[in-house]
PyMOL Python script that loads the backbone (N, CA, C, O; Angstrom):
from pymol import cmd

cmd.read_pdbstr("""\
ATOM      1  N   UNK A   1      39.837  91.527 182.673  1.00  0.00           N
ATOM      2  CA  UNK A   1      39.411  92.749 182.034  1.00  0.00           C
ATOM      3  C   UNK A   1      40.457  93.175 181.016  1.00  0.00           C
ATOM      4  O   UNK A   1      41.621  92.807 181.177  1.00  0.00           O
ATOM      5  N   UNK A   2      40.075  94.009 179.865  1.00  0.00           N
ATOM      6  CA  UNK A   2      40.948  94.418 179.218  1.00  0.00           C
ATOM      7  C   UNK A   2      41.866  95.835 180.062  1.00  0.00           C
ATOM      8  O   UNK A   2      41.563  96.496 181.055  1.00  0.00           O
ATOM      9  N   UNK A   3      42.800  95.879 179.345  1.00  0.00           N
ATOM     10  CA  UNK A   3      43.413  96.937 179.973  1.00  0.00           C
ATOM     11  C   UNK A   3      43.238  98.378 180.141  1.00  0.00           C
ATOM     12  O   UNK A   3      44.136  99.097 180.577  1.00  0.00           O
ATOM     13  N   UNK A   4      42.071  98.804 179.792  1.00  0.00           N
ATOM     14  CA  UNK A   4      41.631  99.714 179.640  1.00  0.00           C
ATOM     15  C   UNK A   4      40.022  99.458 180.544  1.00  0.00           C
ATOM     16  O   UNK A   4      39.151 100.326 180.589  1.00  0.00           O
ATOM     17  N   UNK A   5      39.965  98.778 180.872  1.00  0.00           N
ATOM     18  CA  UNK A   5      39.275  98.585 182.239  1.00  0.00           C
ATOM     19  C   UNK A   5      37.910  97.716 181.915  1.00  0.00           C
ATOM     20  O   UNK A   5      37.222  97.187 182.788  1.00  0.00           O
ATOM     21  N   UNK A   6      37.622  97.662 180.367  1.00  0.00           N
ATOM     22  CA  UNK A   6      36.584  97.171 179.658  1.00  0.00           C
ATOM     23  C   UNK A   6      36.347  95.755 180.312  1.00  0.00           C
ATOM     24  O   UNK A   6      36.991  95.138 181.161  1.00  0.00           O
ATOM     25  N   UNK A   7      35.089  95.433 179.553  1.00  0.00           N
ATOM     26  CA  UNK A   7      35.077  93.510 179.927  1.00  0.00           C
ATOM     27  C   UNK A   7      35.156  92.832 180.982  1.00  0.00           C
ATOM     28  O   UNK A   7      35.656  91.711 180.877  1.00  0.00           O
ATOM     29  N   UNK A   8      34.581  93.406 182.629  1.00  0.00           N
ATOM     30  CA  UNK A   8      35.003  92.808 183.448  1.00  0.00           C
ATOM     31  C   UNK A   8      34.145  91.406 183.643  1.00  0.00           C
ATOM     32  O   UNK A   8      32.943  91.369 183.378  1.00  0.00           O
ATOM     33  N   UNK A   9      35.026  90.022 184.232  1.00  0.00           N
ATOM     34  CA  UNK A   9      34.557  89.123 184.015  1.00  0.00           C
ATOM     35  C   UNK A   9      34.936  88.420 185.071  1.00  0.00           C
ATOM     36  O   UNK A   9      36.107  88.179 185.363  1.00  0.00           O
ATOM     37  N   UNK A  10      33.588  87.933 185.910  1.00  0.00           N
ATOM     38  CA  UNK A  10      34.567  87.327 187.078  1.00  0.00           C
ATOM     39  C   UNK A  10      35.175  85.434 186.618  1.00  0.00           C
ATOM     40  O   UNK A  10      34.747  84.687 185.738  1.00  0.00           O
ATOM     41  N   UNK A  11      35.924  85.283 187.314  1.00  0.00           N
ATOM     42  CA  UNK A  11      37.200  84.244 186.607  1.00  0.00           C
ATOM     43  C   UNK A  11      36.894  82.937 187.523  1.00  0.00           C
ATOM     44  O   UNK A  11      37.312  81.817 187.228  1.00  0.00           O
ATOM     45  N   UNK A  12      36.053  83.242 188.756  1.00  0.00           N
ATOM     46  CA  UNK A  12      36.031  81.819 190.246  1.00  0.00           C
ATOM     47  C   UNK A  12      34.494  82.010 190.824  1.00  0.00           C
ATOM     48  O   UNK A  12      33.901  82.961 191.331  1.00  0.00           O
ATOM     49  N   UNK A  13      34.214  80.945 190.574  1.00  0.00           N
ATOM     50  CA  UNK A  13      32.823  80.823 191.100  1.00  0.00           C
ATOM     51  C   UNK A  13      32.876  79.254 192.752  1.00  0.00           C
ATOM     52  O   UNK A  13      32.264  78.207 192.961  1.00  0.00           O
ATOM     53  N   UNK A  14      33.877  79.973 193.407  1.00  0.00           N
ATOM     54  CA  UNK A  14      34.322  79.070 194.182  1.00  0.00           C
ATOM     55  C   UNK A  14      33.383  79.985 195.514  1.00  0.00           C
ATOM     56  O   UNK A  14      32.960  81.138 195.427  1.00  0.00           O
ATOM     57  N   UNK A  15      33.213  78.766 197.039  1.00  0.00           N
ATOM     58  CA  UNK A  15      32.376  79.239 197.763  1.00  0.00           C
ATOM     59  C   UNK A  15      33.998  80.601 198.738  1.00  0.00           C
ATOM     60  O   UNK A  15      34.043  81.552 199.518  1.00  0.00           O
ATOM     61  N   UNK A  16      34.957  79.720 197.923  1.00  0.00           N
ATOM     62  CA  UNK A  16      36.238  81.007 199.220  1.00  0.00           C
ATOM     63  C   UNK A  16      36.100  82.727 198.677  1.00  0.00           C
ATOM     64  O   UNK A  16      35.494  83.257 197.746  1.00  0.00           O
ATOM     65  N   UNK A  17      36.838  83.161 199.591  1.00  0.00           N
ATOM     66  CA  UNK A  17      37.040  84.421 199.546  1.00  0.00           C
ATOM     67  C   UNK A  17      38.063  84.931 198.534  1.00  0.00           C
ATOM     68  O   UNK A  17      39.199  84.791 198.987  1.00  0.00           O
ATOM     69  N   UNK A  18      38.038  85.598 197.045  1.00  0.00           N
ATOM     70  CA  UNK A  18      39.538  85.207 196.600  1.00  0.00           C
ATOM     71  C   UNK A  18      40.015  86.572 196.482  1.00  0.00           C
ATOM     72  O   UNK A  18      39.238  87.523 196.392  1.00  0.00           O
ATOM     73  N   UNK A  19      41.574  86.717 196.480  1.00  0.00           N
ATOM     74  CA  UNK A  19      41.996  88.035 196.446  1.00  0.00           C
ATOM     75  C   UNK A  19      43.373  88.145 195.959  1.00  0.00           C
ATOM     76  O   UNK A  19      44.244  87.344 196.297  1.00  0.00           O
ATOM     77  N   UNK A  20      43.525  88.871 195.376  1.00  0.00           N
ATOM     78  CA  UNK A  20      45.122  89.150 195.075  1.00  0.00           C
ATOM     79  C   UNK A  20      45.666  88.801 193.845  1.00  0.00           C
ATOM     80  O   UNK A  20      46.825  88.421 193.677  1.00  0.00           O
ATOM     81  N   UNK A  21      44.518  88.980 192.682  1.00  0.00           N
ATOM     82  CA  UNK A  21      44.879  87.576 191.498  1.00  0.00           C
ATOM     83  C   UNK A  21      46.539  88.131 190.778  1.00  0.00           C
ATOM     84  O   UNK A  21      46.907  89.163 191.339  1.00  0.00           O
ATOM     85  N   UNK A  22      47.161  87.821 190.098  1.00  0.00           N
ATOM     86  CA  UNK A  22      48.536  87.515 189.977  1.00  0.00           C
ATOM     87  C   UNK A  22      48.677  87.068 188.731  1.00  0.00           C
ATOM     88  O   UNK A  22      49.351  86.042 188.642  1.00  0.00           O
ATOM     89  N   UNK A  23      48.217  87.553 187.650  1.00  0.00           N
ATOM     90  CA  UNK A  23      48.796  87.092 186.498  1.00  0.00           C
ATOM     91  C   UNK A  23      50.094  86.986 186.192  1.00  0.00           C
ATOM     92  O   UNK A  23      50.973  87.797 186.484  1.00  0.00           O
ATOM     93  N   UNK A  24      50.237  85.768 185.476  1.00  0.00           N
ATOM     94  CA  UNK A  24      51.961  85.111 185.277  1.00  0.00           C
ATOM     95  C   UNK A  24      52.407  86.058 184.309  1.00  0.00           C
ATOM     96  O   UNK A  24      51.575  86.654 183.625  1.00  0.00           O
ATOM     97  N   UNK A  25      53.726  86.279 184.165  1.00  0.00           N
ATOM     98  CA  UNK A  25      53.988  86.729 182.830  1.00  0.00           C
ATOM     99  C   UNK A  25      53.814  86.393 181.660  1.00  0.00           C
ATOM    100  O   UNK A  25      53.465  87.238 180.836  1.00  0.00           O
ATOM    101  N   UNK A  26      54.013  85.106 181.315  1.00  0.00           N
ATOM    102  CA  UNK A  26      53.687  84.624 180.255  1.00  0.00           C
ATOM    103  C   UNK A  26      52.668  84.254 179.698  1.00  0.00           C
ATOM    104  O   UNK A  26      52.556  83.620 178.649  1.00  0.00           O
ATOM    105  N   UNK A  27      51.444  84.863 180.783  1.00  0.00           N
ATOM    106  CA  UNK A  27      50.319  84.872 180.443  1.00  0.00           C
ATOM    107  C   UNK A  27      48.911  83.470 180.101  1.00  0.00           C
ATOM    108  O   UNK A  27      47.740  83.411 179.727  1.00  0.00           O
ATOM    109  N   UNK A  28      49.905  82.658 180.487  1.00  0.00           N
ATOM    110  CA  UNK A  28      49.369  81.039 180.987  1.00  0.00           C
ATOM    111  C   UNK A  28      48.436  80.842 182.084  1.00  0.00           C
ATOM    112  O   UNK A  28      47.351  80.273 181.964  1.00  0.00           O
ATOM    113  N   UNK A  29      49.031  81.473 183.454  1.00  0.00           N
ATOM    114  CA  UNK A  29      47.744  80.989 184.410  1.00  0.00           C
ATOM    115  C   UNK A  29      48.085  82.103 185.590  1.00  0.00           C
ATOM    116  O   UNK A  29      49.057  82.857 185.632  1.00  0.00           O
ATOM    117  N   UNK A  30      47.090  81.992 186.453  1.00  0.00           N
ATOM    118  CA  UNK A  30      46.734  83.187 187.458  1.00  0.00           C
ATOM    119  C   UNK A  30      47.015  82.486 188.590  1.00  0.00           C
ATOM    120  O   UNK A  30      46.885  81.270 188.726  1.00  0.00           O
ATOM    121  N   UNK A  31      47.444  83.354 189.491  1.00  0.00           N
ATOM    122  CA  UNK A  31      47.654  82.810 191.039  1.00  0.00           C
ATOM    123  C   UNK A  31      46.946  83.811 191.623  1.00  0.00           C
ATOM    124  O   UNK A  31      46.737  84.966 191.252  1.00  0.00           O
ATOM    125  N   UNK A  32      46.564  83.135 192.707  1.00  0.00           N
ATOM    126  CA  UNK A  32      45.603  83.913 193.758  1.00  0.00           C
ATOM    127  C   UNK A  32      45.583  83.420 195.227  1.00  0.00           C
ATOM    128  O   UNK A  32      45.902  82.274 195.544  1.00  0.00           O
ATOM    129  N   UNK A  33      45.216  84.299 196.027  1.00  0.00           N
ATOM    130  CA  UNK A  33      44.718  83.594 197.684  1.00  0.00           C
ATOM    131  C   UNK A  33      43.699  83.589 197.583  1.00  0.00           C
ATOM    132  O   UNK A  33      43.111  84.437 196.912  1.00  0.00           O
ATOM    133  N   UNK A  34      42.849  82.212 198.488  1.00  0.00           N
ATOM    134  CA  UNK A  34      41.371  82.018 198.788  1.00  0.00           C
ATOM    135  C   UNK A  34      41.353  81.991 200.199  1.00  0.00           C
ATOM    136  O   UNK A  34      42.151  81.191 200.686  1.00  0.00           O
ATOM    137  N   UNK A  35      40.599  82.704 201.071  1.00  0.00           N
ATOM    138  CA  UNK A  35      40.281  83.130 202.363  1.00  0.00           C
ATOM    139  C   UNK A  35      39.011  81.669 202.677  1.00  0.00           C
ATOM    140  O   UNK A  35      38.504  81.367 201.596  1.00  0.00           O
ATOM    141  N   UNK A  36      38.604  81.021 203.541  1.00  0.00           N
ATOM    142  CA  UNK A  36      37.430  80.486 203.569  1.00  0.00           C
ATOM    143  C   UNK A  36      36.395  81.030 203.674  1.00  0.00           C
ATOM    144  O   UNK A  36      36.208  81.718 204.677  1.00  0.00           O
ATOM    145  N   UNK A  37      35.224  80.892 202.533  1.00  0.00           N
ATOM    146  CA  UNK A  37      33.979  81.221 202.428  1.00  0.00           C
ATOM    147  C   UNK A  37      33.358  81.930 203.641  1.00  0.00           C
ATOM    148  O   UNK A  37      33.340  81.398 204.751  1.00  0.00           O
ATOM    149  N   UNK A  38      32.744  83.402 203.342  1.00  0.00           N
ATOM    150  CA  UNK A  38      31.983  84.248 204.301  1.00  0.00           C
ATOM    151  C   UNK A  38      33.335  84.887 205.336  1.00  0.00           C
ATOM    152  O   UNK A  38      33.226  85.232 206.513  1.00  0.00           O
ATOM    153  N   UNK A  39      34.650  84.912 204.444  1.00  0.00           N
ATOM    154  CA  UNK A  39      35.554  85.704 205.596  1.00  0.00           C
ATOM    155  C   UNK A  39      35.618  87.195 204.971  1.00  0.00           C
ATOM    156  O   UNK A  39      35.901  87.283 203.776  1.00  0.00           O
ATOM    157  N   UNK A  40      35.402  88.223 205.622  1.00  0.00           N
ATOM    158  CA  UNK A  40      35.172  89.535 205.236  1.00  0.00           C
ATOM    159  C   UNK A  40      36.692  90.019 204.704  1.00  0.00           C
ATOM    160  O   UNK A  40      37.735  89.861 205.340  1.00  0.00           O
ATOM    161  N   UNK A  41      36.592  90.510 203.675  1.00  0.00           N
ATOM    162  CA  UNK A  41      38.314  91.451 203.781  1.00  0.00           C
ATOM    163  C   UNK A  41      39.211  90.472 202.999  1.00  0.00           C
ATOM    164  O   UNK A  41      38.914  89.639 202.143  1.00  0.00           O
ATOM    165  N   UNK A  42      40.450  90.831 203.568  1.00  0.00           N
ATOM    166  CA  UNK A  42      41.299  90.016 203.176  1.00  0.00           C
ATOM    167  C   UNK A  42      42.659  90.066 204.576  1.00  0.00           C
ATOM    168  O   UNK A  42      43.810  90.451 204.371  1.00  0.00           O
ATOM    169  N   UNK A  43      42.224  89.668 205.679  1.00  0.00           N
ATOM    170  CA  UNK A  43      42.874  90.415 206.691  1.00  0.00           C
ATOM    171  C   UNK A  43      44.566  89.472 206.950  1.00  0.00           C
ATOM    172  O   UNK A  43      45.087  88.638 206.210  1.00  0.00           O
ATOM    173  N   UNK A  44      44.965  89.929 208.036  1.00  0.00           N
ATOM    174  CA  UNK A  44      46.477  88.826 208.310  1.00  0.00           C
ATOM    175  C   UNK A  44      45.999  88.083 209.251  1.00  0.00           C
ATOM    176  O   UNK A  44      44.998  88.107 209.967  1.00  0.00           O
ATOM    177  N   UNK A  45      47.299  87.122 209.057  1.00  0.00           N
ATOM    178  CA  UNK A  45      46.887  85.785 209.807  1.00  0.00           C
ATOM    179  C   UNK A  45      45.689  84.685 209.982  1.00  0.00           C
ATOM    180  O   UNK A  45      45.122  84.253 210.986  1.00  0.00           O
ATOM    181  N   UNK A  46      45.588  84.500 209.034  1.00  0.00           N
ATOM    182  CA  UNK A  46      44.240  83.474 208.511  1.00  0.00           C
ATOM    183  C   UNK A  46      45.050  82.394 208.253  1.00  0.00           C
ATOM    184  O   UNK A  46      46.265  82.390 208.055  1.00  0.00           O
ATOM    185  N   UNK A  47      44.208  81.402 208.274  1.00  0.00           N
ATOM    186  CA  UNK A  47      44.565  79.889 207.182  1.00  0.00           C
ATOM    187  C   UNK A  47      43.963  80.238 205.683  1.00  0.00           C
ATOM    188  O   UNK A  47      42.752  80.387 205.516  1.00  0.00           O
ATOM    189  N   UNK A  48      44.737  80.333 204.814  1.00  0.00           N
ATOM    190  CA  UNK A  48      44.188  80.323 203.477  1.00  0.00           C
ATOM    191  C   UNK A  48      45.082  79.381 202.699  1.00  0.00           C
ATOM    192  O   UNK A  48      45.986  78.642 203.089  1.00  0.00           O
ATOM    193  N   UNK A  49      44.304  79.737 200.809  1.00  0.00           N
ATOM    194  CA  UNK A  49      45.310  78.379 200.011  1.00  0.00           C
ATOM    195  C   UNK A  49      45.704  79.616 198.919  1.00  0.00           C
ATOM    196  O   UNK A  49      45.270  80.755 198.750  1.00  0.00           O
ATOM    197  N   UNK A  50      46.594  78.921 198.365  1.00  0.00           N
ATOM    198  CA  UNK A  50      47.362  79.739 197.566  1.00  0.00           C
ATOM    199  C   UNK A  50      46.765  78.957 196.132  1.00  0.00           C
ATOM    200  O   UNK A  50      46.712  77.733 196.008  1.00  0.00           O
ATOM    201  N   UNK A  51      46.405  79.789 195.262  1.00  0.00           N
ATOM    202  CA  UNK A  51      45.669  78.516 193.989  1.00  0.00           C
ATOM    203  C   UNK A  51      46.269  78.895 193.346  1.00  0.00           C
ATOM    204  O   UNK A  51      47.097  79.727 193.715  1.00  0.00           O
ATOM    205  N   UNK A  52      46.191  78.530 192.147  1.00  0.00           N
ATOM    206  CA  UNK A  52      46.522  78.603 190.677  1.00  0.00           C
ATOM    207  C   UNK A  52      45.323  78.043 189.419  1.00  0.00           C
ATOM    208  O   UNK A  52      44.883  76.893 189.410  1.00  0.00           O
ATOM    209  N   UNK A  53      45.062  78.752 188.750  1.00  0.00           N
ATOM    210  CA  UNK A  53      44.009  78.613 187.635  1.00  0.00           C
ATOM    211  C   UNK A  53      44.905  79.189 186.211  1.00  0.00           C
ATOM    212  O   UNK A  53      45.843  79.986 186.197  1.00  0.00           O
ATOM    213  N   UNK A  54      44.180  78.401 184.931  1.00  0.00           N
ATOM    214  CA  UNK A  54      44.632  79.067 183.665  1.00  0.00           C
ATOM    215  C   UNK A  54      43.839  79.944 183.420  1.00  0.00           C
ATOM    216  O   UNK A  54      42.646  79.977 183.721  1.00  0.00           O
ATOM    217  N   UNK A  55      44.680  80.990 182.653  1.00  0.00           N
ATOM    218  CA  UNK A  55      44.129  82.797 182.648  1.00  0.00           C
ATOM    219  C   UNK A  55      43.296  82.611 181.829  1.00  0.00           C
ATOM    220  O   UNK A  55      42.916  83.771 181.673  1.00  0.00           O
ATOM    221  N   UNK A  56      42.468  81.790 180.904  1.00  0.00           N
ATOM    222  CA  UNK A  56      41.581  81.951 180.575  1.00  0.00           C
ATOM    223  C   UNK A  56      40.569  81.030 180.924  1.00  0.00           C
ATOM    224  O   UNK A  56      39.642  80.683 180.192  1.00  0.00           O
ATOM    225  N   UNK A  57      40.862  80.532 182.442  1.00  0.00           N
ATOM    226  CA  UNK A  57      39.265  80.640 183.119  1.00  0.00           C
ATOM    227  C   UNK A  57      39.513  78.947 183.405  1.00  0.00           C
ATOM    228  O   UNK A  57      40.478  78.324 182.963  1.00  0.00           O
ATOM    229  N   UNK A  58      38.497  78.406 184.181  1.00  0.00           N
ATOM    230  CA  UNK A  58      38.442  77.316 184.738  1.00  0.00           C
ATOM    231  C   UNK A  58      39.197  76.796 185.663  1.00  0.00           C
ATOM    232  O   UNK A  58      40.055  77.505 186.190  1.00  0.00           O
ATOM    233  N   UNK A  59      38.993  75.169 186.126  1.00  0.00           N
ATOM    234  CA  UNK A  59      39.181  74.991 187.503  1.00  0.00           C
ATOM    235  C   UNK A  59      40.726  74.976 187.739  1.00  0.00           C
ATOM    236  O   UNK A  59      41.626  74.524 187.031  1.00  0.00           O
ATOM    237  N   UNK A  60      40.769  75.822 189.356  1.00  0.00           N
ATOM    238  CA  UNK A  60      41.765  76.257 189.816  1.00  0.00           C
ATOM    239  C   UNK A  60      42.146  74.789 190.817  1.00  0.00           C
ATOM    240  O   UNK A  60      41.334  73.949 191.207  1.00  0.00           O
ATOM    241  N   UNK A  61      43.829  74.828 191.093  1.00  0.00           N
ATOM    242  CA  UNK A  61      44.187  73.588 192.404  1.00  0.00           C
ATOM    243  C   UNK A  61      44.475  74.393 193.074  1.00  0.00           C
ATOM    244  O   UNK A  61      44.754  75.486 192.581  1.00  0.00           O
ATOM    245  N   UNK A  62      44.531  74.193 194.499  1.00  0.00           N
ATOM    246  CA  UNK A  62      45.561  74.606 195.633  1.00  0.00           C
ATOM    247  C   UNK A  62      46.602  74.156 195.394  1.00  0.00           C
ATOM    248  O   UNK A  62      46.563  73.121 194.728  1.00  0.00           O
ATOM    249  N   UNK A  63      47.797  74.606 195.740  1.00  0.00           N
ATOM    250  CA  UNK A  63      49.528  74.708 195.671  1.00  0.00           C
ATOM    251  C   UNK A  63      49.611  74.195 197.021  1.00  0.00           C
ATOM    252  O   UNK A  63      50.024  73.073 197.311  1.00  0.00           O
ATOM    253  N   UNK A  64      49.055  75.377 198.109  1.00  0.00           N
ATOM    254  CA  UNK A  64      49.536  74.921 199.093  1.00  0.00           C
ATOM    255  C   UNK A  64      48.489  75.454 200.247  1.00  0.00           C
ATOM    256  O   UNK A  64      47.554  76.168 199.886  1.00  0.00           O
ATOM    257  N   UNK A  65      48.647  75.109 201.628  1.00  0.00           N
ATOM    258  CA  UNK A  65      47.523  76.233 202.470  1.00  0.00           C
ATOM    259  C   UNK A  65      48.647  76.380 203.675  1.00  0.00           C
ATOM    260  O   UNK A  65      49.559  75.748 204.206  1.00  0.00           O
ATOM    261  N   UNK A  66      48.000  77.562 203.736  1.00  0.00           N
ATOM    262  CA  UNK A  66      49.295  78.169 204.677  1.00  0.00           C
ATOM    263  C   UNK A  66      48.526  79.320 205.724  1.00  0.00           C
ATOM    264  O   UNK A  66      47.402  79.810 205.607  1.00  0.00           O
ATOM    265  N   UNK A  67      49.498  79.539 206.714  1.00  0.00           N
ATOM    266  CA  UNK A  67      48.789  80.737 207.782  1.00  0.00           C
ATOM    267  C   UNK A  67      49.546  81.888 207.240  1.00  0.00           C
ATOM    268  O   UNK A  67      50.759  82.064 207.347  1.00  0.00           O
ATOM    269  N   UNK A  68      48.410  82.894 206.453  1.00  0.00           N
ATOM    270  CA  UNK A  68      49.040  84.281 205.566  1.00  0.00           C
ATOM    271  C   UNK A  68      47.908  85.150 205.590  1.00  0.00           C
ATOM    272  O   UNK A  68      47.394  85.417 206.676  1.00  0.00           O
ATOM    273  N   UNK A  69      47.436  85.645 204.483  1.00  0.00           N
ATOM    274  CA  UNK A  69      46.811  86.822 203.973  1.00  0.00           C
ATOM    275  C   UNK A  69      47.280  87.685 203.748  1.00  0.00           C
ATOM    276  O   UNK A  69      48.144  87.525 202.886  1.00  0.00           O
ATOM    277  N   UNK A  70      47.159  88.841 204.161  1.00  0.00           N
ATOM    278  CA  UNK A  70      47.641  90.119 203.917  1.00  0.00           C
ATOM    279  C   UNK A  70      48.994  89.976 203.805  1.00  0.00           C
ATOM    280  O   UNK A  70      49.732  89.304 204.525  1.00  0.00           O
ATOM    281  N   UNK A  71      49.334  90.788 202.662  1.00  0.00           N
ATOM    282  CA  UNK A  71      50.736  90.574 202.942  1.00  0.00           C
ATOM    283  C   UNK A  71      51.817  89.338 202.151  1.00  0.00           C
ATOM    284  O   UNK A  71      52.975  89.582 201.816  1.00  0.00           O
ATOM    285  N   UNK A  72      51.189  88.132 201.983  1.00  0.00           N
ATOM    286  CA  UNK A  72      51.476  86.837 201.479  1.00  0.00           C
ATOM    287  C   UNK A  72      51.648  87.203 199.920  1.00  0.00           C
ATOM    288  O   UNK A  72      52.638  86.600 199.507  1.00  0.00           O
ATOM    289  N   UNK A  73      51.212  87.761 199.180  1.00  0.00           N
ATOM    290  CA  UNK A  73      51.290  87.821 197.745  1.00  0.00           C
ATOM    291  C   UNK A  73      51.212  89.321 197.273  1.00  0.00           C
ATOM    292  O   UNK A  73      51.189  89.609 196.076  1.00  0.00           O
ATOM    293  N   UNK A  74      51.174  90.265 198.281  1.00  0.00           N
ATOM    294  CA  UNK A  74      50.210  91.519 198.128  1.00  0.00           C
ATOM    295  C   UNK A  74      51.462  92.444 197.064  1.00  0.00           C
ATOM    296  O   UNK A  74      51.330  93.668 197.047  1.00  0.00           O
ATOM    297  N   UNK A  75      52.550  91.859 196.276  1.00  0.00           N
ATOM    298  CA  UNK A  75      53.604  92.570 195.362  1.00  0.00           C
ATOM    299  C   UNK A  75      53.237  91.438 194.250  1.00  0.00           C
ATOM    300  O   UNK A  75      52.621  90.372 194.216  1.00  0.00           O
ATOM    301  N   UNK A  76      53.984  92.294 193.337  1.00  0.00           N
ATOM    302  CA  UNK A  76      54.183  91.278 191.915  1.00  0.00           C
ATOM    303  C   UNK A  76      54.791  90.116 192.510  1.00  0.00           C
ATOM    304  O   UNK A  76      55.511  90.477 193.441  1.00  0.00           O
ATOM    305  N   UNK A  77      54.794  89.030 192.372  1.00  0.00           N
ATOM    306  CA  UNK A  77      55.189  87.874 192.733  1.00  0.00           C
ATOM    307  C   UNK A  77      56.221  86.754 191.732  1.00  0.00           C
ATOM    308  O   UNK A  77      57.074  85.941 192.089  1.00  0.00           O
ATOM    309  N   UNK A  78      55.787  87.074 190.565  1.00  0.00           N
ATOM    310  CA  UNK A  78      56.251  85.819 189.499  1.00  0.00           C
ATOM    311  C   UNK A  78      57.632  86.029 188.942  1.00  0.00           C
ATOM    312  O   UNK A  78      57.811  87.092 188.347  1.00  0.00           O
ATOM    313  N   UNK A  79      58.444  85.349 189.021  1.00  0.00           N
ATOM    314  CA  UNK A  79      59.165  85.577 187.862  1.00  0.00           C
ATOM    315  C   UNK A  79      59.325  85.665 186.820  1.00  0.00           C
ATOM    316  O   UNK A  79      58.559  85.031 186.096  1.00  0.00           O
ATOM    317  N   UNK A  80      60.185  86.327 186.317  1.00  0.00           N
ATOM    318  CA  UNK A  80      60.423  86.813 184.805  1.00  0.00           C
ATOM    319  C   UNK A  80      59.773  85.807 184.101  1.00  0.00           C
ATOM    320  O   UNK A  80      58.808  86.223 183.459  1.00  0.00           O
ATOM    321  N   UNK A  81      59.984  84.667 184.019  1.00  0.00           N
ATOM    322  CA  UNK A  81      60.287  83.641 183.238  1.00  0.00           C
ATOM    323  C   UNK A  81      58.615  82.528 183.307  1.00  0.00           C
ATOM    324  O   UNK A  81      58.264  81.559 182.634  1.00  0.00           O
ATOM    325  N   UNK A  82      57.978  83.248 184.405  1.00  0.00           N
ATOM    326  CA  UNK A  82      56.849  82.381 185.008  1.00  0.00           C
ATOM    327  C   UNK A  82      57.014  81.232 185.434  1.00  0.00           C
ATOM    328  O   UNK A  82      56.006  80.535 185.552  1.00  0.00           O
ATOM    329  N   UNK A  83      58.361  80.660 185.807  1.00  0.00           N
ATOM    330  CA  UNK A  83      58.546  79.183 186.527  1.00  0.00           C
ATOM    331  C   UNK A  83      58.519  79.014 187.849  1.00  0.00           C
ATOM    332  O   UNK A  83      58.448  78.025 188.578  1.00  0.00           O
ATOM    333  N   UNK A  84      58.623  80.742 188.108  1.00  0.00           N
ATOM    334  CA  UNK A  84      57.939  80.366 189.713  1.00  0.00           C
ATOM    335  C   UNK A  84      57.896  81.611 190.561  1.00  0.00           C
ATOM    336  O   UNK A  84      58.217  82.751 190.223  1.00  0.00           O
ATOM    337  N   UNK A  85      57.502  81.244 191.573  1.00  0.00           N
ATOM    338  CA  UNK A  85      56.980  82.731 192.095  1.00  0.00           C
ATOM    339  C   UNK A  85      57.082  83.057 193.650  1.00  0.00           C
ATOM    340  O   UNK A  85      57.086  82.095 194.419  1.00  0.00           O
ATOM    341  N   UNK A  86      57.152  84.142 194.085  1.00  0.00           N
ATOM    342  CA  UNK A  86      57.177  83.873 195.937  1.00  0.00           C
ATOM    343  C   UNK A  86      56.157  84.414 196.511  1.00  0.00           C
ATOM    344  O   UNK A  86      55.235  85.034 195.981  1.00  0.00           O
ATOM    345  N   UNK A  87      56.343  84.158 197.681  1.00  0.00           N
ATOM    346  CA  UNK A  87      55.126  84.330 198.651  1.00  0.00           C
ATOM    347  C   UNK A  87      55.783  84.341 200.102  1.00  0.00           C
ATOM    348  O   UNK A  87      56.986  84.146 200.277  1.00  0.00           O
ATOM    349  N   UNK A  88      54.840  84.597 201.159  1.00  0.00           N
ATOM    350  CA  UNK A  88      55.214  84.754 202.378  1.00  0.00           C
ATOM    351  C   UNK A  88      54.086  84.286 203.300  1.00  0.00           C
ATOM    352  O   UNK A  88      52.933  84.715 203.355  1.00  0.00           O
ATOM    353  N   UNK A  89      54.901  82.915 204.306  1.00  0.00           N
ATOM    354  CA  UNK A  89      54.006  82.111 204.903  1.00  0.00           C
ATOM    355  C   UNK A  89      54.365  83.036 206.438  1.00  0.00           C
ATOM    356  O   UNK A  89      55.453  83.569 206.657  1.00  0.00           O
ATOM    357  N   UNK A  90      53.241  83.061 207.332  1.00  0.00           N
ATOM    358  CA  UNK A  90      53.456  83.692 208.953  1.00  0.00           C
ATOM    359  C   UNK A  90      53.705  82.377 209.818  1.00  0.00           C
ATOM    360  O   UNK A  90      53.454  81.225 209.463  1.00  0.00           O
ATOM    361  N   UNK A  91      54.090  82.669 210.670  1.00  0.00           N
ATOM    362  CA  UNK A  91      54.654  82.011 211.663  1.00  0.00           C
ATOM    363  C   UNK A  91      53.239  81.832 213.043  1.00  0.00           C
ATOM    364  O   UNK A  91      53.275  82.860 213.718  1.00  0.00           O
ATOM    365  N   UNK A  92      52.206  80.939 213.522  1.00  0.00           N
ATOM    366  CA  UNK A  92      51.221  81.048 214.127  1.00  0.00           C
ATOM    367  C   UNK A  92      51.764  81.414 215.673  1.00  0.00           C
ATOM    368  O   UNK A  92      50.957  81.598 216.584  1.00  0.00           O
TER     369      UNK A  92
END
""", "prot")
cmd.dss("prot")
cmd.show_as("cartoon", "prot")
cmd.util.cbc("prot")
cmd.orient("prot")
């Protein structure tokens, strides 16, 4: 969306749950969590994947899958510089 709230456009036509999107600074590509398909919310302690897609649209990879959700990305995440970014994996 523009910043003024205009243009909303959805970005994933994937069957997961996605949440938390994360634009880089430099404005290259988006990070996000995907919940598995039909999971309500965005709750803690799930298995989810951590993706990455370019900000202007198309197919996203998984990075990694991890036991997170809530909580895992839920702050600005990226660095300054966009070379990399953190996150927080739970302990099952």
């Amino acid at each position: 969306m523009r910043p003024d709230g205009r243009d909303l456009q959805q970005m994933t036509d994937e069957d997961s749950v996605n949440w938390f999107p994360h634009p880089a600074p430099d404005g290259r590509h988006m990070l996000y969590l995907a919940y598995p398909g039909g999971k309500k919310g965005h709750p803690f302690g799930k298995d989810v994947e951590l993706r990455l897609m370019p900000a202007e649209g198309g197919k996203s990879r998984t990075l990694t899958t991890l036991y997170g959700g809530q909580g895992t990305i839920n702050v600005p995440c990226w660095a300054p510089d966009s070379a990399r970014f953190a996150y927080v994996s739970y302990s099952a």
